[in-house]
C-alpha positions in Angstrom: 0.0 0.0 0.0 2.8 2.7 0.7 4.6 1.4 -2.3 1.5 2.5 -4.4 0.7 6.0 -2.3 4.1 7.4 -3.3 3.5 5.8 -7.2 0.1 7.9 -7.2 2.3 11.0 -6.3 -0.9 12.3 -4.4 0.3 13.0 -0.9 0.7 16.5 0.6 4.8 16.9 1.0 4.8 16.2 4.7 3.1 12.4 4.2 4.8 11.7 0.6 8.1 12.3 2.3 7.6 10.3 5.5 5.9 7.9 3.3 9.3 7.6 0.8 11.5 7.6 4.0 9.8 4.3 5.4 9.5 2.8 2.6 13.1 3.0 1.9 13.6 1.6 5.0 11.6 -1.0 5.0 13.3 -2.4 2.1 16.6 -1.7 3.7 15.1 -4.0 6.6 14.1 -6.8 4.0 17.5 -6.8 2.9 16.5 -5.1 -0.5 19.3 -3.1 -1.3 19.3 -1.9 -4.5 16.0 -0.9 -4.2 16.6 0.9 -0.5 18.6 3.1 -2.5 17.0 4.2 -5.1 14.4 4.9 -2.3 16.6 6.8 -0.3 17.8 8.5 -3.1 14.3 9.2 -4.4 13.7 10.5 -0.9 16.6 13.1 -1.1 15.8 14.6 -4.2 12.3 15.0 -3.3 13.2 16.8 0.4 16.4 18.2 -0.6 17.8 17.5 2.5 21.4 16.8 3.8 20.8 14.3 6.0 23.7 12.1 7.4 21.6 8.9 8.9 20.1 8.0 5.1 23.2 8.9 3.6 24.9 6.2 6.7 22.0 3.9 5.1 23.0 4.1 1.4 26.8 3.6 2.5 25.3 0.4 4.2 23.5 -0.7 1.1 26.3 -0.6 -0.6 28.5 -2.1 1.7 26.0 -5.0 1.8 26.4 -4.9 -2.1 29.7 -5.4 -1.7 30.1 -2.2 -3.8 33.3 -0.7 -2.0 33.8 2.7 -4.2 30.2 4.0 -3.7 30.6 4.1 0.0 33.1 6.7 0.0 31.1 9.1 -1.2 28.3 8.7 1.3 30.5 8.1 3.7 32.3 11.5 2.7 29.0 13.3 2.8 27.4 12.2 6.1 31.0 12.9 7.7 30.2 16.5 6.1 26.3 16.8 7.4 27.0 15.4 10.9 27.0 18.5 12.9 30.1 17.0 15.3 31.7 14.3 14.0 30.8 11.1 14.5 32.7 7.8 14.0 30.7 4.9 11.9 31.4 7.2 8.7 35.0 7.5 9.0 34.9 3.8 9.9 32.6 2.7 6.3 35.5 5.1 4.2 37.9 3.2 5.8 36.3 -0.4 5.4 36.1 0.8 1.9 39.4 1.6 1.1 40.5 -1.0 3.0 38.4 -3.9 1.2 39.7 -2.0 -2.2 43.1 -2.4 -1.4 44.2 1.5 -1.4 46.1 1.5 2.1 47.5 4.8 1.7 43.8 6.3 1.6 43.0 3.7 4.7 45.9 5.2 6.0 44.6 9.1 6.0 41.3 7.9 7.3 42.8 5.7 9.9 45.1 9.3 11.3 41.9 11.4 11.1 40.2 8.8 13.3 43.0 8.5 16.2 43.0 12.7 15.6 39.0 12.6 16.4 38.6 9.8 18.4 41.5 9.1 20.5 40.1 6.9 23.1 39.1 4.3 20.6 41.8 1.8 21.1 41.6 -0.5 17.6 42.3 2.2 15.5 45.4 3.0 17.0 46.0 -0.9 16.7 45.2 -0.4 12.9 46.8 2.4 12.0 49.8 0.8 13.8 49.1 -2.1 11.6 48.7 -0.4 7.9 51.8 1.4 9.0 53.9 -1.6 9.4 52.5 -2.7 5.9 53.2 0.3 4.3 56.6 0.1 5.8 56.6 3.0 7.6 58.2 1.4 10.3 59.0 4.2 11.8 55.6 5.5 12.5 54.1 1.8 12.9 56.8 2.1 16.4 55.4 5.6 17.2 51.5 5.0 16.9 52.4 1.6 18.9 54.1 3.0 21.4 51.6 5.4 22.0 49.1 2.9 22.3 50.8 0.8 24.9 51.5 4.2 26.8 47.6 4.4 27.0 47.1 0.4 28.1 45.1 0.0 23.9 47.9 -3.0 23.3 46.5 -5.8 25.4 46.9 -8.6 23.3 49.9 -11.0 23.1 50.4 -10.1 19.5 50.5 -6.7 19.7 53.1 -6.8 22.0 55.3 -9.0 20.2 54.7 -6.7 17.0 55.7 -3.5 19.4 58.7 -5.8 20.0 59.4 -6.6 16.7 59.3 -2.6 16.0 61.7 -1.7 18.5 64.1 -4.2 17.2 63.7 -3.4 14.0 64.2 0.6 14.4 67.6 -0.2 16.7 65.8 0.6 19.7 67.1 -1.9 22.8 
């Protein structure tokens, strides 16, 4: 029935708006992505607002899609729209570079996310991580050893890589 209200195009703007928006999310619920989008999209253009949850949503469609590069954008645009940052965006963009291999972009998202979020202990342990694969050694040691400063390195193998840093940087 709410599928054929917003064909007919009758609403007032208030109803055909509310009426797009839970449509879209239904769909999203029922695991229908392509079509949540389109929904979600439809429901943009017709409100012509900036609004950072549905543009979350699309990110998560296409994440679900498995559709890496269209996340970014979304991703860029509800980190834009949020009105103080928030950290599931910056986490999608750097899922998404991540799953499309570009580590130095993964990288500059992982920095901005210690820079913004400092308390949350797996990015340090990540960008630690993509340094050491980057072979940037040097900072892989420095973002470690901050993180075991702060108590975020509690696992056995995260020690051993801090190890494995010091030793390879000549540090006794």
């Amino acid at each position: 029935f709410l599928e054929e209200a917003v064909k007919l195009d009758v609403l007032s703007f208030a109803d055909h708006s509310a009426a797009l928006k839970t449509l879209a999310d239904i769909t999203l619920m029922d695991k229908q992505y392509e079509k949540a989008i389109k929904l979600y999209k439809a429901w943009l253009d017709f409100t012509g607002e900036l609004n950072p949850d549905v543009e979350m949503r699309i990110a998560n469609c296409y994440y679900e899609l498995k559709q890496f590069a269209n996340i970014i954008p979304h991703a860029d645009k509800a980190i834009a729209y949020f009105k103080e940052p928030k950290k599931a965006p910056f986490d999608m963009k750097y899922y998404a570079y991540y799953e499309l291999k570009q580590n130095k972009k993964a990288i500059e998202v992982l920095e901005t996310i210690v820079t913004l979020f400092p308390q949350e202990k797996m990015s340090w342990v990540s960008l630690g991580q993509f340094y050491a694969m980057d072979e940037q050694y040097d900072r892989a040691l420095a973002i470690f050893n901050m993180a075991y400063k702060q108590g975020y390195l509690t696992k056995e193998n995260e020690i051993k890589l801090l190890s494995q840093l010091y030793s390879n940087n000549n540090v006794p």
